[in-house]
Backbone and ligand atoms as CSV (ligand in chain L), in Angstrom:
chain,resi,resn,atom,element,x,y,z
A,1,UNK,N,N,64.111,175.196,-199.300
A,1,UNK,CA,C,65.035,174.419,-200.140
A,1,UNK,C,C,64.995,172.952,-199.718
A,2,UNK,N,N,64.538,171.966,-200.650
A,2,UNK,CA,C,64.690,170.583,-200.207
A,2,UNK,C,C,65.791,169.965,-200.897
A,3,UNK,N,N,66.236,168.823,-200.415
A,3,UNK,CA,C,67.166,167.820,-201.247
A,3,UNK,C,C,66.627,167.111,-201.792
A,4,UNK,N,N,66.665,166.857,-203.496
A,4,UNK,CA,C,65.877,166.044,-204.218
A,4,UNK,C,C,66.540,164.208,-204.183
A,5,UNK,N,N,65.419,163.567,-203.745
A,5,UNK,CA,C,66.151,162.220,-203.480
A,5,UNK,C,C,66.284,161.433,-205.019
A,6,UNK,N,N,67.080,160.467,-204.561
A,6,UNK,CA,C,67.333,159.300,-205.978
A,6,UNK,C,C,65.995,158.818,-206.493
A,7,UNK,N,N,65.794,158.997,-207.851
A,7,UNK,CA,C,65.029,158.767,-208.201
A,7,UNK,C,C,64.355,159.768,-209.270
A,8,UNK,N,N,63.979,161.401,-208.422
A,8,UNK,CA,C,63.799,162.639,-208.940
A,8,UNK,C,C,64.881,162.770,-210.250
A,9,UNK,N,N,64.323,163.161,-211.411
A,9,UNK,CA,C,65.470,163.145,-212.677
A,9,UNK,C,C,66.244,164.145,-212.765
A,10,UNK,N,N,66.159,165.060,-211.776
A,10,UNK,CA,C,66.963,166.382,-212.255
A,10,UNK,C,C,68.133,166.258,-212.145
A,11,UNK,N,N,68.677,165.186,-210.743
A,11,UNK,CA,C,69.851,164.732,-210.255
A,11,UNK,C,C,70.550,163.858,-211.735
A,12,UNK,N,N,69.239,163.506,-212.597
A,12,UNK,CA,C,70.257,162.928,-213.907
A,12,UNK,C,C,70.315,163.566,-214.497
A,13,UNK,N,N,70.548,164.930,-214.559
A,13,UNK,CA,C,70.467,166.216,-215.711
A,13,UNK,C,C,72.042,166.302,-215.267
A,14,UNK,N,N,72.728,167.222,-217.524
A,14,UNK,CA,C,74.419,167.394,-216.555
A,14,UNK,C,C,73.636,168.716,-216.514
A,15,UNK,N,N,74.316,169.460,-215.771
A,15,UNK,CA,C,74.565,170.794,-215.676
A,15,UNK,C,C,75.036,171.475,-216.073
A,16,UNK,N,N,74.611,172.807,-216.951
A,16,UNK,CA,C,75.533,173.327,-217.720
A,16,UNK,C,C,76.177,174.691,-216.968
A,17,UNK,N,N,77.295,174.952,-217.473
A,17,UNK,CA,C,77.777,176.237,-217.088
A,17,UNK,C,C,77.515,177.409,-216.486
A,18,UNK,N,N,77.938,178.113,-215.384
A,18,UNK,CA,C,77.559,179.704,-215.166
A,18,UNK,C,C,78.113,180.368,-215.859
A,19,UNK,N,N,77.603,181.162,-216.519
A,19,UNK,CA,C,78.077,182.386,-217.706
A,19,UNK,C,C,78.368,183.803,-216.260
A,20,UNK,N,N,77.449,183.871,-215.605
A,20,UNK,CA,C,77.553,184.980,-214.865
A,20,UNK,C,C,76.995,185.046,-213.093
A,21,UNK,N,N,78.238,185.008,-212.522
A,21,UNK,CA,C,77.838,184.820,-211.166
A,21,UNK,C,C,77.388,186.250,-210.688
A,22,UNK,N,N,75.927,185.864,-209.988
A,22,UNK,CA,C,75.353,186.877,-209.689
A,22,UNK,C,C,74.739,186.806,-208.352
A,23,UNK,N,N,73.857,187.737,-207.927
A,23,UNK,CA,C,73.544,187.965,-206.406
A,23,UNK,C,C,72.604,186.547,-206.418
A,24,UNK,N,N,71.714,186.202,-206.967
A,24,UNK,CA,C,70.977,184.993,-207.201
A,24,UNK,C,C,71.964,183.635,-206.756
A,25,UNK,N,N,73.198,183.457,-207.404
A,25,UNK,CA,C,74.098,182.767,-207.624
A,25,UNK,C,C,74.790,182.666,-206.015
A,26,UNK,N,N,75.106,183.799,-205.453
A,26,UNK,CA,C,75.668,183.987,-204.222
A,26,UNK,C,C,75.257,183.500,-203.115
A,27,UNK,N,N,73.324,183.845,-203.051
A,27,UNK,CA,C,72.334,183.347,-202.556
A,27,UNK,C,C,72.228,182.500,-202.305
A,28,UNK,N,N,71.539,181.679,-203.119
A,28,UNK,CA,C,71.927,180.025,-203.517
A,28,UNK,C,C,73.241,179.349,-202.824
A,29,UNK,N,N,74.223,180.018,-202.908
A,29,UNK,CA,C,75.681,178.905,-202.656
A,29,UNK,C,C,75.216,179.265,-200.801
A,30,UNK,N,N,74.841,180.433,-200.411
A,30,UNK,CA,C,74.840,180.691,-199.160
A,30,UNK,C,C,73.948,179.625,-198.576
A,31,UNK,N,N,72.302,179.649,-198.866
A,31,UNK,CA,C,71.650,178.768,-198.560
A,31,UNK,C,C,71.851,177.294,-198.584
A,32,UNK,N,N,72.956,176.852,-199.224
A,32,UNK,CA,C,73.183,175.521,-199.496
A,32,UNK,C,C,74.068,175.446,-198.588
A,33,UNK,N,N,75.350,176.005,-198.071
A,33,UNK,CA,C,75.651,176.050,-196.992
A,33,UNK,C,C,74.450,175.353,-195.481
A,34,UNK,N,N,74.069,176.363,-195.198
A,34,UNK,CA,C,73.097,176.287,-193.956
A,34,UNK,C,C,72.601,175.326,-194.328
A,35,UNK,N,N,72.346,174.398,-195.832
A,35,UNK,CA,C,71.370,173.221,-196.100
A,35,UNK,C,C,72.427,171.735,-195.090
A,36,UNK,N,N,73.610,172.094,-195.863
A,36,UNK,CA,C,74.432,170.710,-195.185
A,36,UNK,C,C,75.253,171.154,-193.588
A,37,UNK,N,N,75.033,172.620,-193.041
A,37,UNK,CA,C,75.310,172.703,-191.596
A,37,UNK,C,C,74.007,172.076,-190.909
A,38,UNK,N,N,73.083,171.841,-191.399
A,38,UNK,CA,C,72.073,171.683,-190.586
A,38,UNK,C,C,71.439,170.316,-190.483
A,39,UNK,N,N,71.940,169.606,-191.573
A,39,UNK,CA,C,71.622,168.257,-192.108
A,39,UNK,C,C,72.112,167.341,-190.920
A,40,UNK,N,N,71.308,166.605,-190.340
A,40,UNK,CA,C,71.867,165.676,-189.688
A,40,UNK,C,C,72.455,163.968,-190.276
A,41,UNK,N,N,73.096,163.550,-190.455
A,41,UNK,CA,C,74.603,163.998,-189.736
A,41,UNK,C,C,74.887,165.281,-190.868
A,42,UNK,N,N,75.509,165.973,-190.410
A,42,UNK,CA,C,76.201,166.876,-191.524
A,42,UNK,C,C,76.844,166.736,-192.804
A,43,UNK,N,N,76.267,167.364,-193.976
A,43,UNK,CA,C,76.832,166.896,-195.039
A,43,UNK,C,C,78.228,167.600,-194.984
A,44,UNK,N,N,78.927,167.347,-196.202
A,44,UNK,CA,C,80.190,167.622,-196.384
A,44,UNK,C,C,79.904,168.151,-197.714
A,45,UNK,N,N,79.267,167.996,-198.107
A,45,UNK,CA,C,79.293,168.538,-200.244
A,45,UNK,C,C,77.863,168.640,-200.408
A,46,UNK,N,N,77.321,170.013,-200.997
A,46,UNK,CA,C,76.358,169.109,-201.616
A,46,UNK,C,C,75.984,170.567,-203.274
A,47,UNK,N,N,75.660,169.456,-204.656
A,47,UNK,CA,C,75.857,170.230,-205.429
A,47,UNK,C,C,74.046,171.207,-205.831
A,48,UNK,N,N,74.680,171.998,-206.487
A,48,UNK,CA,C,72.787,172.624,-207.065
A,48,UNK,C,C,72.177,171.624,-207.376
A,49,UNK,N,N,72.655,170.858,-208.563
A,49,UNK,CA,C,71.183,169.917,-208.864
A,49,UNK,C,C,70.579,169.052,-207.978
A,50,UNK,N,N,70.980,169.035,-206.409
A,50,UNK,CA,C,70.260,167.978,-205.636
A,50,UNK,C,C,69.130,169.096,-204.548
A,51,UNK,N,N,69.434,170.247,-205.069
A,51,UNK,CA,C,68.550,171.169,-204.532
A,51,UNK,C,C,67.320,171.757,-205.579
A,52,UNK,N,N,67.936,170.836,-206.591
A,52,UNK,CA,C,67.014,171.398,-208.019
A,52,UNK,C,C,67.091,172.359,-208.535
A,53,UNK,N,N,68.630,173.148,-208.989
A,53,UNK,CA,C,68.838,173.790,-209.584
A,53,UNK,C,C,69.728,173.329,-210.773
A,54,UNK,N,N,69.699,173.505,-212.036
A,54,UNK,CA,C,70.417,172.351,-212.860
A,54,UNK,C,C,71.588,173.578,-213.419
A,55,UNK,N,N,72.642,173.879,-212.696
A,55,UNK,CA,C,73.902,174.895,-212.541
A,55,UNK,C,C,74.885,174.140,-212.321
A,56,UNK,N,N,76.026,174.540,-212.849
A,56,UNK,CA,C,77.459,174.115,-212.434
A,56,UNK,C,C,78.143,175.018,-211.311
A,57,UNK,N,N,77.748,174.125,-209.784
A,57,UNK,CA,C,78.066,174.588,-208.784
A,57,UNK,C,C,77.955,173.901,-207.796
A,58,UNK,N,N,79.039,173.573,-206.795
A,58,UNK,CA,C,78.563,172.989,-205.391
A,58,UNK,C,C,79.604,173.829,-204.424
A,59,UNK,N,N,78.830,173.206,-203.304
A,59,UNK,CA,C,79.748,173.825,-202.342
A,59,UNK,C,C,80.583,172.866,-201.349
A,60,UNK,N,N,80.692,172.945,-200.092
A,60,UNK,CA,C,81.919,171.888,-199.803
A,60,UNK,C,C,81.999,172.459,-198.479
A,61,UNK,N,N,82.348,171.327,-197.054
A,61,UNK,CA,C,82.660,172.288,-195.993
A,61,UNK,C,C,83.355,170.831,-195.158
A,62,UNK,N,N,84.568,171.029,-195.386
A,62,UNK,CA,C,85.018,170.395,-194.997
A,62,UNK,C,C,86.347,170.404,-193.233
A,63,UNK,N,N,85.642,170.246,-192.273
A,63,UNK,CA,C,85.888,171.090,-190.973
A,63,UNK,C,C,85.853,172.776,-191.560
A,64,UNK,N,N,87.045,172.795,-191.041
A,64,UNK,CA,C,87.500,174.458,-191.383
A,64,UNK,C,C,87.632,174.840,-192.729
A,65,UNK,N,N,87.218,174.172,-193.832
A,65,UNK,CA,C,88.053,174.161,-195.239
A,65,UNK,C,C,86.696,174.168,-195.713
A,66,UNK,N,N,86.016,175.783,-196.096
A,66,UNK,CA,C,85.178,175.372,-197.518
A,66,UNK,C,C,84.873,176.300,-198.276
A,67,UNK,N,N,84.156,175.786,-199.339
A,67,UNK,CA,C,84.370,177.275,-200.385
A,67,UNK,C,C,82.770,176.804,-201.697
A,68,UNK,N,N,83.120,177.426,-202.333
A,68,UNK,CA,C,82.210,177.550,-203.767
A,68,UNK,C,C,82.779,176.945,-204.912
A,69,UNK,N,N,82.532,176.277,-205.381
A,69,UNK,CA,C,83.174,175.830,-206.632
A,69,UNK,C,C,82.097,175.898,-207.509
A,70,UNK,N,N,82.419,176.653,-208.683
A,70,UNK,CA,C,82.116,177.029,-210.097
A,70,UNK,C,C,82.577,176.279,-211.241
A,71,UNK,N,N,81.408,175.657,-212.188
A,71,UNK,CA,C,81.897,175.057,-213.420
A,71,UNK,C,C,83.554,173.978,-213.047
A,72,UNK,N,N,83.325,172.931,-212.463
A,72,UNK,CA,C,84.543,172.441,-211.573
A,72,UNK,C,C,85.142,171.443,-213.485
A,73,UNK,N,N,85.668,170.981,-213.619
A,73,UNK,CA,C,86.768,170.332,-214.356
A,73,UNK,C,C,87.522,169.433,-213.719
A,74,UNK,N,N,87.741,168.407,-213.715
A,74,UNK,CA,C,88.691,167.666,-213.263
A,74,UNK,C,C,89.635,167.502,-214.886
A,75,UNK,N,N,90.689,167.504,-214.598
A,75,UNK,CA,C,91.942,167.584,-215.698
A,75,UNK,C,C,92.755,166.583,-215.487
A,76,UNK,N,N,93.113,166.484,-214.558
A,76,UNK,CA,C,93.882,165.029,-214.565
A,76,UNK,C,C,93.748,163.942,-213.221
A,77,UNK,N,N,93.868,162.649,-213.364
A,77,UNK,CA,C,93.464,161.890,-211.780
A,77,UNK,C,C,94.707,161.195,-211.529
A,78,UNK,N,N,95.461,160.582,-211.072
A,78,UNK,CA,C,96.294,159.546,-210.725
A,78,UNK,C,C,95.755,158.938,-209.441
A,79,UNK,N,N,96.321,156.907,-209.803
A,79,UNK,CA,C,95.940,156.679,-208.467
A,79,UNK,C,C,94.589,156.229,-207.656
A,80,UNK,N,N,94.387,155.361,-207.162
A,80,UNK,CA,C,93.051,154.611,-206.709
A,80,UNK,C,C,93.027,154.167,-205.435
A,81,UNK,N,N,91.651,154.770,-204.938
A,81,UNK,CA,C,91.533,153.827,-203.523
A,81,UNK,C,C,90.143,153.920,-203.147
A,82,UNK,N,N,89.682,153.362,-202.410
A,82,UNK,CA,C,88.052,152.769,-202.392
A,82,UNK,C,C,87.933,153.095,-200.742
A,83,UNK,N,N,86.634,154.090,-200.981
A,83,UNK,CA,C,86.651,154.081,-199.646
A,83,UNK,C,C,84.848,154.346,-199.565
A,84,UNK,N,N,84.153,154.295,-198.561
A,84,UNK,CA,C,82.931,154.311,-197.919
A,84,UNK,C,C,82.117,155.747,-198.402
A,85,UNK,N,N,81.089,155.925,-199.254
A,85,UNK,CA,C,80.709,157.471,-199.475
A,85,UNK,C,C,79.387,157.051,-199.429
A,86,UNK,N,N,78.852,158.107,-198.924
A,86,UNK,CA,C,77.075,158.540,-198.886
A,86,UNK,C,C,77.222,159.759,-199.540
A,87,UNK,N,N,75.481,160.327,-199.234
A,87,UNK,CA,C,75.021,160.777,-200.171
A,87,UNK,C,C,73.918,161.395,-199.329
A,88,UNK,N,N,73.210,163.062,-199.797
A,88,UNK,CA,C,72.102,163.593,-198.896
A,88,UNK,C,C,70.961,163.178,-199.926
A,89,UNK,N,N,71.123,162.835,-201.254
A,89,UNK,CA,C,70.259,162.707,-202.198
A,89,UNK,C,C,69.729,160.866,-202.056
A,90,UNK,N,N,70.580,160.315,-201.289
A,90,UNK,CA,C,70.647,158.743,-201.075
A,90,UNK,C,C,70.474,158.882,-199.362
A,91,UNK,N,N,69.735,159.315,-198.670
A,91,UNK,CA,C,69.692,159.601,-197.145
A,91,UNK,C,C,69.888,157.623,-196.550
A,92,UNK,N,N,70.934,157.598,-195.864
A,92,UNK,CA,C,71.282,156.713,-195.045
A,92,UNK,C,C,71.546,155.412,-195.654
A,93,UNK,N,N,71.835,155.767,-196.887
A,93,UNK,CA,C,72.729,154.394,-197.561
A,93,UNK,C,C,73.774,154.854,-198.004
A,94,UNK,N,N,75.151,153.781,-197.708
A,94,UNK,CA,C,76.236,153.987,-197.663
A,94,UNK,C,C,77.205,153.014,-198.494
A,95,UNK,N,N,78.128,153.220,-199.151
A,95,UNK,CA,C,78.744,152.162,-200.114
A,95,UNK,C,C,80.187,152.223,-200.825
A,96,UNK,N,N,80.810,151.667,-200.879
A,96,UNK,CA,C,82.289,151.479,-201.488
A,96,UNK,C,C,82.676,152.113,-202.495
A,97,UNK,N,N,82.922,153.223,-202.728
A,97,UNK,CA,C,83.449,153.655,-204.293
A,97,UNK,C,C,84.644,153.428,-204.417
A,98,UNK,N,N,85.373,153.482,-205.776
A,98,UNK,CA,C,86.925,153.381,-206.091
A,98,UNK,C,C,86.945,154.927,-206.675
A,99,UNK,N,N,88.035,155.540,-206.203
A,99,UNK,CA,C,87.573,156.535,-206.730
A,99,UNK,C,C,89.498,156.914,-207.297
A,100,UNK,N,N,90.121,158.390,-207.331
A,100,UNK,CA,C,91.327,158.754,-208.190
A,100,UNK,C,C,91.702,159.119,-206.934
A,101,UNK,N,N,93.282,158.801,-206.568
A,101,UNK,CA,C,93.461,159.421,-204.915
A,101,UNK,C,C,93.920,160.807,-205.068
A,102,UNK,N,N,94.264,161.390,-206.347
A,102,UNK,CA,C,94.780,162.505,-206.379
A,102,UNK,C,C,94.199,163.124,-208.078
A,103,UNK,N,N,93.778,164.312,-207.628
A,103,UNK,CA,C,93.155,165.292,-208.745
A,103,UNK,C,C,93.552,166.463,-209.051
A,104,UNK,N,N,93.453,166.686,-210.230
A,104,UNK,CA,C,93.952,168.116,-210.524
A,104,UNK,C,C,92.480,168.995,-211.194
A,105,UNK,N,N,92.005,170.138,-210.286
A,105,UNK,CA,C,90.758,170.669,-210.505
A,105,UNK,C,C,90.469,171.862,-210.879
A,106,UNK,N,N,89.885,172.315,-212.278
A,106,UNK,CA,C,89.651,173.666,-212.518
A,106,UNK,C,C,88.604,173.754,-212.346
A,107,UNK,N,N,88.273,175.504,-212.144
A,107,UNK,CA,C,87.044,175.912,-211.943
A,107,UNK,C,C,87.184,177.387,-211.237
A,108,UNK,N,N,85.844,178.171,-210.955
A,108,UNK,CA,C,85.905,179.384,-210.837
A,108,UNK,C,C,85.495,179.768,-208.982
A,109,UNK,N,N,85.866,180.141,-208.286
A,109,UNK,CA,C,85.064,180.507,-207.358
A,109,UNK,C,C,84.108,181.332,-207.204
A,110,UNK,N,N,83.869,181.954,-205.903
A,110,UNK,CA,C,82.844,182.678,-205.954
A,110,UNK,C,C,82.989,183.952,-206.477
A,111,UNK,N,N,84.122,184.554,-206.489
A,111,UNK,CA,C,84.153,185.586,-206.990
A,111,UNK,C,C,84.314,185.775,-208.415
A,112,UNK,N,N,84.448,184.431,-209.197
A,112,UNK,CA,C,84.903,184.306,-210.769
A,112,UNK,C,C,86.154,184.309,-211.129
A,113,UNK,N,N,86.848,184.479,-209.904
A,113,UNK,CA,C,88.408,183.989,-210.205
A,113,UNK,C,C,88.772,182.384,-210.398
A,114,UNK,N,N,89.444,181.931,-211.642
A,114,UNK,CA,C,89.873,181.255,-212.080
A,114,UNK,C,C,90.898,180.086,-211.094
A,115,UNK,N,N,90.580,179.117,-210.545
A,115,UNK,CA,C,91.383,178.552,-209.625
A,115,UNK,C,C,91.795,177.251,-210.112
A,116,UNK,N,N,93.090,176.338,-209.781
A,116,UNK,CA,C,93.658,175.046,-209.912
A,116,UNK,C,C,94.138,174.701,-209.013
A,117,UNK,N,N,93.491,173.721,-208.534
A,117,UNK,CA,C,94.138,172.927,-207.573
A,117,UNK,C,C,94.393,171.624,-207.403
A,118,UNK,N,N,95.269,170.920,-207.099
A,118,UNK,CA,C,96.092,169.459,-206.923
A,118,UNK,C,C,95.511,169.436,-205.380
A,119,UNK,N,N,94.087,168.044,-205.380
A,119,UNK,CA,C,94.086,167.477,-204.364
A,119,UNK,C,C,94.164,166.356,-204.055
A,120,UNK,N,N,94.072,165.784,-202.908
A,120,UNK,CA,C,94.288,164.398,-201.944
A,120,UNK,C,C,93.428,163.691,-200.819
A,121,UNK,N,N,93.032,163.264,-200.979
A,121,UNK,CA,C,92.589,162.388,-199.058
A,121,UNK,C,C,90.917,163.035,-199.445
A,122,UNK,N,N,90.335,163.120,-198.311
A,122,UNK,CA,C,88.882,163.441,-198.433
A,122,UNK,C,C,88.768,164.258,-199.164
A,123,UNK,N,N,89.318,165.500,-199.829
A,123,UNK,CA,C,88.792,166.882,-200.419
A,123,UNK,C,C,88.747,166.394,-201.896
A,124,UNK,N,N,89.685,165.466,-202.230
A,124,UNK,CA,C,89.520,165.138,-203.868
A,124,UNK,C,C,88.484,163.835,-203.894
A,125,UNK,N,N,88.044,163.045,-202.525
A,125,UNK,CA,C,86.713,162.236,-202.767
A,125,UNK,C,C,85.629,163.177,-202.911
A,126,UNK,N,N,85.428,163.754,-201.959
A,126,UNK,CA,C,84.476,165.092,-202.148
A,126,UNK,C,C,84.390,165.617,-203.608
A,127,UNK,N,N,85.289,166.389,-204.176
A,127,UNK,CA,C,85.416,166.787,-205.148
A,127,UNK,C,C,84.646,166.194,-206.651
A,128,UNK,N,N,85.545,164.710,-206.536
A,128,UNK,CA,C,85.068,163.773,-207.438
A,128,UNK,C,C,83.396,163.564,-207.453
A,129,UNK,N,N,83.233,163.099,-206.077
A,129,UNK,CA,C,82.004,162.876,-206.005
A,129,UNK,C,C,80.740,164.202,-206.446
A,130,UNK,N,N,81.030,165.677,-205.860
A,130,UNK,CA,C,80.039,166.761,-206.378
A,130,UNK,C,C,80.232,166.695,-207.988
A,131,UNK,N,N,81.369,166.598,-208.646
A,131,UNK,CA,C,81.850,166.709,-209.759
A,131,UNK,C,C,80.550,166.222,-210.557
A,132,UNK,N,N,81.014,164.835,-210.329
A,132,UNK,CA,C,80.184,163.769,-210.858
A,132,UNK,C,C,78.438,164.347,-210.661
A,133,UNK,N,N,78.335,164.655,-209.610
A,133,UNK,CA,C,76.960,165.141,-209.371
A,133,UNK,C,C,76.512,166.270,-210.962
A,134,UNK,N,N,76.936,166.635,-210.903
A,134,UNK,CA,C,76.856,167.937,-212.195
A,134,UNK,C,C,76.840,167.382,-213.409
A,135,UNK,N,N,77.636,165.960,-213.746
A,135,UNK,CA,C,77.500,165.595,-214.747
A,135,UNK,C,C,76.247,164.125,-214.723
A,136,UNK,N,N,75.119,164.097,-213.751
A,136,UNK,CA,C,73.950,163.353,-213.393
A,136,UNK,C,C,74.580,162.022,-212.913
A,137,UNK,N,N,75.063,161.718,-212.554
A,137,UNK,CA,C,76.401,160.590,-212.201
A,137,UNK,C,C,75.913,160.660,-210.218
A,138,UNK,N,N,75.445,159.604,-209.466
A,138,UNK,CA,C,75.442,159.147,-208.570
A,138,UNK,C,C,76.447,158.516,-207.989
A,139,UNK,N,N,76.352,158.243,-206.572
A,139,UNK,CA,C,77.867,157.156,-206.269
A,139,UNK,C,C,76.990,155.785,-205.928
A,140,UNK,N,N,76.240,155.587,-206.146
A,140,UNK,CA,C,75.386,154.011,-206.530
A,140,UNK,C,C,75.634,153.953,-207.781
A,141,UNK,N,N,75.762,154.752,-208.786
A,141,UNK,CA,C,76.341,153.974,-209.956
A,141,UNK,C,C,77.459,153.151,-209.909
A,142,UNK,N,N,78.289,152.968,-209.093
A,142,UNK,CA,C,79.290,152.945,-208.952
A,142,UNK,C,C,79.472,151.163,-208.446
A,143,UNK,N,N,77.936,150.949,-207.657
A,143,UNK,CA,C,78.042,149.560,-207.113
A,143,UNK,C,C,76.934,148.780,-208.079
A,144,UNK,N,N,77.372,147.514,-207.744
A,144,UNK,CA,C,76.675,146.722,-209.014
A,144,UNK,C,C,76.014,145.554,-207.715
A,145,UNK,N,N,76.777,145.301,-206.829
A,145,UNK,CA,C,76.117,144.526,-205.636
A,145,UNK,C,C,75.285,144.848,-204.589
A,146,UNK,N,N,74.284,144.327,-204.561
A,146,UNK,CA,C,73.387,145.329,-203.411
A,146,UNK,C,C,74.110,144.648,-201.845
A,147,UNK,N,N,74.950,143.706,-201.736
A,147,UNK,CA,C,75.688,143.539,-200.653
A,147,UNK,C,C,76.588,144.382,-200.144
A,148,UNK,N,N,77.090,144.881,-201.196
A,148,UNK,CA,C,78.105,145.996,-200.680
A,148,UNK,C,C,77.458,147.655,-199.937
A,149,UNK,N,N,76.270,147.518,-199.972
A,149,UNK,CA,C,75.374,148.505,-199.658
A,149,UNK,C,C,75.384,148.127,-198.114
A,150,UNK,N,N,75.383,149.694,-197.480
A,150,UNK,CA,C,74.941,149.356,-195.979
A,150,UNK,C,C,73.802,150.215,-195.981
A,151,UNK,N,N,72.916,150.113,-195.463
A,151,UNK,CA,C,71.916,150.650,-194.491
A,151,UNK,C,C,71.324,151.116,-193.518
A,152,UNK,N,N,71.179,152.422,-192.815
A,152,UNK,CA,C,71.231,152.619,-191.547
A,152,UNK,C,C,69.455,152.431,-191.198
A,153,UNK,N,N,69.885,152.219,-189.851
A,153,UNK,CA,C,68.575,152.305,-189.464
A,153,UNK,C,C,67.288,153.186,-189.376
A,154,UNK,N,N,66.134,152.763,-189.977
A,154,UNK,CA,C,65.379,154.069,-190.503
A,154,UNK,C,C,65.310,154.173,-192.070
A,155,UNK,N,N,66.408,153.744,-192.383
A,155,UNK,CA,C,66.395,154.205,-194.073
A,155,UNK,C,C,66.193,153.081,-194.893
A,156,UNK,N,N,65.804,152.661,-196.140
A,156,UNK,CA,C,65.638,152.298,-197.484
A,156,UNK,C,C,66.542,152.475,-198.042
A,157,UNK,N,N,67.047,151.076,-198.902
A,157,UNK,CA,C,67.428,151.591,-200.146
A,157,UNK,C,C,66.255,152.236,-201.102
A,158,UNK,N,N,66.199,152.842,-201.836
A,158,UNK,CA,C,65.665,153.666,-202.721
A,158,UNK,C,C,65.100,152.352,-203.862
A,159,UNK,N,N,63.699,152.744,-204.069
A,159,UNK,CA,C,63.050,151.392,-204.743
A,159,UNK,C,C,63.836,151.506,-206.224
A,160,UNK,N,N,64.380,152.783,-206.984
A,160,UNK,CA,C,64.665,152.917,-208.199
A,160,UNK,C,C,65.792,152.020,-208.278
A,161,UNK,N,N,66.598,152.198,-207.014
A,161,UNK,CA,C,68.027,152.015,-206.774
A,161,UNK,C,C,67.842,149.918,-206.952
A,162,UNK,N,N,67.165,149.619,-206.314
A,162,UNK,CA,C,66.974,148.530,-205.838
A,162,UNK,C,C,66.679,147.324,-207.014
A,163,UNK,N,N,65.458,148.344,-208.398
A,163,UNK,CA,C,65.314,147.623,-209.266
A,163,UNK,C,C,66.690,147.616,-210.138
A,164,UNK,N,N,67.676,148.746,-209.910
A,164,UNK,CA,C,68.709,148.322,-210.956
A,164,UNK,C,C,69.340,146.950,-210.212
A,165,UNK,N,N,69.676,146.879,-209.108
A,165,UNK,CA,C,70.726,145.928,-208.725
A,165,UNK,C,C,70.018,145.006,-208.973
A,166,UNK,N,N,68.606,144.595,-209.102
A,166,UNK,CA,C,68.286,143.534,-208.997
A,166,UNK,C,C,68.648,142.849,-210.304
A,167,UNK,N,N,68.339,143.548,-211.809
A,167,UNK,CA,C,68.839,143.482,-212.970
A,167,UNK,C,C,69.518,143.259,-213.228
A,168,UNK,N,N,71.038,144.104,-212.363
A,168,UNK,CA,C,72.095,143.524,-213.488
A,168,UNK,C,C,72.950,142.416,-212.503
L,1,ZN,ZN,ZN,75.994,163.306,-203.251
């Protein structure tokens, strides 16, 4: 299983729906797990289409807190605050989003039970951010300045990434 970087188009595909969670389906969420325990630094989210599967699904592991999310919905946002997000599909560039400080989220888990939840603080940046992943939506869309971009050492911005900022 690789992580498809910026650039690869699948990450701009939306994703459509699971009709039927299955052992395939289970599989998959498992392996994606072990993809971001193992990732150095450790991811925190990461959805199917950056593994190249074009499904409505990510997963999430946030310390002790994580799970499967199915066909996710965001329903309502209140509220703004901007904070620092990367990306395993953007390896070692880092950047300012504004994002909703509080969300209200449908969607199915792993077992196909129907769940809603009202979140806050990192789990609804997370959230937002895989969300967005599903609907081909990056968090470099998000910046229009290539100043506001940090860079770690070792890494590139992404040449695709680089010709937009230069543009607009
Ligand atoms: Zn991401």
């Amino acid at each position: 299983m690789k992580i498809l970087i910026y650039g690869n188009p699948v990450l701009r595909k939306k994703a459509p729906k699971i009709k039927i969670i299955d052992r395939d389906i289970i599989l998959l969420s498992e392996r994606m797990f072990k993809k971001i325990e193992k990732n150095i630094p450790k991811g925190i989210g990461l959805a199917a289409t950056q593994v190249g599967y074009n499904i409505s699904l990510f997963v999430y592991e946030i310390d002790d807190d994580k799970g499967v999310i199915i066909n996710p919905e965001i329903l309502s946002k209140k509220g703004k605050e901007v904070a620092e997000e990367g990306c395993l599909s953007v390896p070692g560039v880092y950047g300012p989003v504004e994002r909703a400080e509080e969300i209200v989220v449908k969607a199915l888990d792993i077992k196909g039970k129907k769940i809603e939840m009202r979140l806050d603080g990192l789990k609804a940046r997370v959230f937002q951010h895989e969300t967005d992943h599903l609907n081909g939506i990056l968090f470099t869309d998000y910046i229009n300045d290539i100043n506001n971009l940090s860079v770690e050492e070792g890494f590139e911005i992404p040449e695709k990434l680089l010709e937009r900022l230069k543009v607009s």
